[in-house]
N, C-alpha and C positions, 0 to 999 in steps of 0.2 A: 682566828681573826687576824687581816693581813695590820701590820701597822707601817707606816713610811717611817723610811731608815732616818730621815729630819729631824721628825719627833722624837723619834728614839735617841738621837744624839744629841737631842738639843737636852730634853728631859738627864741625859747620864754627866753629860757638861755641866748642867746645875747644879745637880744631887755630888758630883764630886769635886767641884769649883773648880775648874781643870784652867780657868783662867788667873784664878788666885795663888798656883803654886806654882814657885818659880824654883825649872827643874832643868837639864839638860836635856832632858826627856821628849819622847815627841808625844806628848797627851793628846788625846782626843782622837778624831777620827784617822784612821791610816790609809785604809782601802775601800774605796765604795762600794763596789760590789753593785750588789742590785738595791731597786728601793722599796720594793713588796719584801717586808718580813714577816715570817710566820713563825722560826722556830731559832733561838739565838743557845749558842756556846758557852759556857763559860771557861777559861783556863786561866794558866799562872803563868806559861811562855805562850807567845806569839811564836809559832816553827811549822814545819812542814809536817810534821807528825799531826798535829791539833788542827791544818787546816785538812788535812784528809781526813781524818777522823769525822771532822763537822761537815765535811761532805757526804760521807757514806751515811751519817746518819740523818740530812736533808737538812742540814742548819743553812739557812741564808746571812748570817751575821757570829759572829765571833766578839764577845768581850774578853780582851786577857788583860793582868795584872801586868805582865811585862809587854810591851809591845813590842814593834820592829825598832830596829836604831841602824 
């Protein structure tokens, strides 16, 4: 099932309050990417390792714990 990348961000914005924590941090979305998701990532760094990785394995979306800065 495809879902749009909106919903998805908008849904992980709520679920993680990303507006209520004030961080230096850059929360929420980083890179667009495309907006048909099928298969999402998970990781703990945002890096070049993780996003090859979620490519060869056909991920359209990446969630990580550390993002880019």
């Amino acid at each position: 099932m495809r879902k749009n990348r909106e919903r998805i961000v908008s849904y992980l914005n709520r679920e993680l309050k990303v507006s209520e924590i004030n961080d230096f941090s850059c929360n929420g979305l980083q890179v667009k990417g495309t907006e048909s998701i099928r298969k999402i990532a998970l990781s703990v760094d945002a890096c070049r390792e993780v996003f090859l990785k979620a490519k060869k394995e056909g991920c359209q979306m990446i969630v990580s714990h550390h993002g880019m800065i």
